[in-house]
C-alpha positions as YAML, in Angstrom:
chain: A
units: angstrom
residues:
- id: 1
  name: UNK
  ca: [-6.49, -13.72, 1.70]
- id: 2
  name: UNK
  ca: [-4.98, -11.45, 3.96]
- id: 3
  name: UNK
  ca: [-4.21, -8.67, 1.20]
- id: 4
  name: UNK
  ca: [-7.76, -8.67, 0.27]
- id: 5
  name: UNK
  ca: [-8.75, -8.11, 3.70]
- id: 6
  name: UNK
  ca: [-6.32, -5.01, 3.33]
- id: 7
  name: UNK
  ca: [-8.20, -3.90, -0.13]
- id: 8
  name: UNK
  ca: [-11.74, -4.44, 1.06]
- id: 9
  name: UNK
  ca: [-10.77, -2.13, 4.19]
- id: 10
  name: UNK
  ca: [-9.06, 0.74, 1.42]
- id: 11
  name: UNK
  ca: [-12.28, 0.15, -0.56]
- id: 12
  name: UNK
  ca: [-14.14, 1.78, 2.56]
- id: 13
  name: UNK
  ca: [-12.26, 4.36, 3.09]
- id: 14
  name: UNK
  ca: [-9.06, 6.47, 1.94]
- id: 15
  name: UNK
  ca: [-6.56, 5.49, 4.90]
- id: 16
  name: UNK
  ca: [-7.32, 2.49, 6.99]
- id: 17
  name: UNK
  ca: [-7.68, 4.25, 10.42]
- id: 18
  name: UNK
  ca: [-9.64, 6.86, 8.32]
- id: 19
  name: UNK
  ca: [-7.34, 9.26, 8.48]
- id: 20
  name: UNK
  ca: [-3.57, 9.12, 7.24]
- id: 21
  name: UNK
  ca: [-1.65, 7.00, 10.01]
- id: 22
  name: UNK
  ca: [0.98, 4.69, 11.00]
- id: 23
  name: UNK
  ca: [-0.97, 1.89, 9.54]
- id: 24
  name: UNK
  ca: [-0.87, 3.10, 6.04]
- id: 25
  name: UNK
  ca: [2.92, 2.68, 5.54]
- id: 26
  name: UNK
  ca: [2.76, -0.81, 7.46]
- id: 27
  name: UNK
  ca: [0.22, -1.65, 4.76]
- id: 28
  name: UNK
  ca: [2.55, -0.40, 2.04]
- id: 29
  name: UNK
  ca: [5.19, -2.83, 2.96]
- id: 30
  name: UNK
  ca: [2.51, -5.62, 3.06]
- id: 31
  name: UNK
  ca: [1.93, -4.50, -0.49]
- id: 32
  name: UNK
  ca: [5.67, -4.66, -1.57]
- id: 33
  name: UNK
  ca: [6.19, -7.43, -0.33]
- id: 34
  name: UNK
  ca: [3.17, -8.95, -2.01]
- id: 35
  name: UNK
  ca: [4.48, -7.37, -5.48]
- id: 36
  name: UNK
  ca: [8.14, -9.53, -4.77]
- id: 37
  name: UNK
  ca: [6.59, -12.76, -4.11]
- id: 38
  name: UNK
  ca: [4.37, -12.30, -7.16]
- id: 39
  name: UNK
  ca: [0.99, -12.37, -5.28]
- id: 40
  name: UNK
  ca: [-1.03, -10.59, -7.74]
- id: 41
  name: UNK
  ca: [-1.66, -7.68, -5.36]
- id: 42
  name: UNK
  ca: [-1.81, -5.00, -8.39]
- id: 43
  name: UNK
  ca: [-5.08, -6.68, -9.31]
- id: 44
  name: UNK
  ca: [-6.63, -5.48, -5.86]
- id: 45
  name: UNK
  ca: [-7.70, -1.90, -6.72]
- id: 46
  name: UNK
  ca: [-8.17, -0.58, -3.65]
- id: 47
  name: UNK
  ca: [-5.00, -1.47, -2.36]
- id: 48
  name: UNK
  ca: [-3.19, -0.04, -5.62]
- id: 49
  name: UNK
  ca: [-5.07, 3.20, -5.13]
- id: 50
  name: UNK
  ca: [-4.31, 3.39, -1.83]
- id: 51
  name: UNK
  ca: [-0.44, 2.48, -2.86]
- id: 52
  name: UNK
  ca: [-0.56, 5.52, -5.14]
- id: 53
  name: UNK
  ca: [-1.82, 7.90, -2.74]
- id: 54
  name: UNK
  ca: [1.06, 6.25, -0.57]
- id: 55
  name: UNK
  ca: [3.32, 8.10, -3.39]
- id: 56
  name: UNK
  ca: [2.20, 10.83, -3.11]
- id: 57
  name: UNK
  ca: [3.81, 11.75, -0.35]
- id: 58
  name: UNK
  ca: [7.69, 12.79, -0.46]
- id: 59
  name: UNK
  ca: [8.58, 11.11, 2.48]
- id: 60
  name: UNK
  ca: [7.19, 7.32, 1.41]
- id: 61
  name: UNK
  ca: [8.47, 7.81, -1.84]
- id: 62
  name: UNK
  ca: [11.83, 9.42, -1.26]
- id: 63
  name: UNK
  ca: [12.62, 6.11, 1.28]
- id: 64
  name: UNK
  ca: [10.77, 4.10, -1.29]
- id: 65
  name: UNK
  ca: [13.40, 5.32, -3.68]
- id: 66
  name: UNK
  ca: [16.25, 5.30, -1.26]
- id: 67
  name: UNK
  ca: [15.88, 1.72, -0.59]
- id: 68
  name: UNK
  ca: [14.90, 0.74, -4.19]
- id: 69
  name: UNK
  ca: [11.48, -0.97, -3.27]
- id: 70
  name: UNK
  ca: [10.01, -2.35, -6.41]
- id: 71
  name: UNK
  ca: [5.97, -1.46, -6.11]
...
């Protein structure tokens, strides 16, 4: 339930402070961790777009690399 929460706020806007912020990359580890315990949360598009703009950046995914996060 939570994790929808999460996509309907990405389905408002790009970032969820409405600009890039901290909160992005706390969401991002909400979604990881929703991908390991199988939770479905690739079927929330909003979410998963906002997960790919996530990797986008080099920073998120050169640590997302680094630390071998499965998204």
């Amino acid at each position: 339930e939570y994790l929808a929460q999460i996509d309907g706020l990405y389905a408002r806007q790009e970032w969820l402070a409405g600009k890039y912020s901290v909160l992005d990359p706390y969401a991002l580890v909400f979604y990881s961790w929703g991908v390991k315990r199988e939770l479905g949360v690739q079927q929330l598009k909003s979410y998963t777009a906002a997960k790919d703009r996530m990797m986008q950046r080099p920073a998120v995914r050169a640590i997302i690399e680094k630390e071998g996060v499965k998204l």
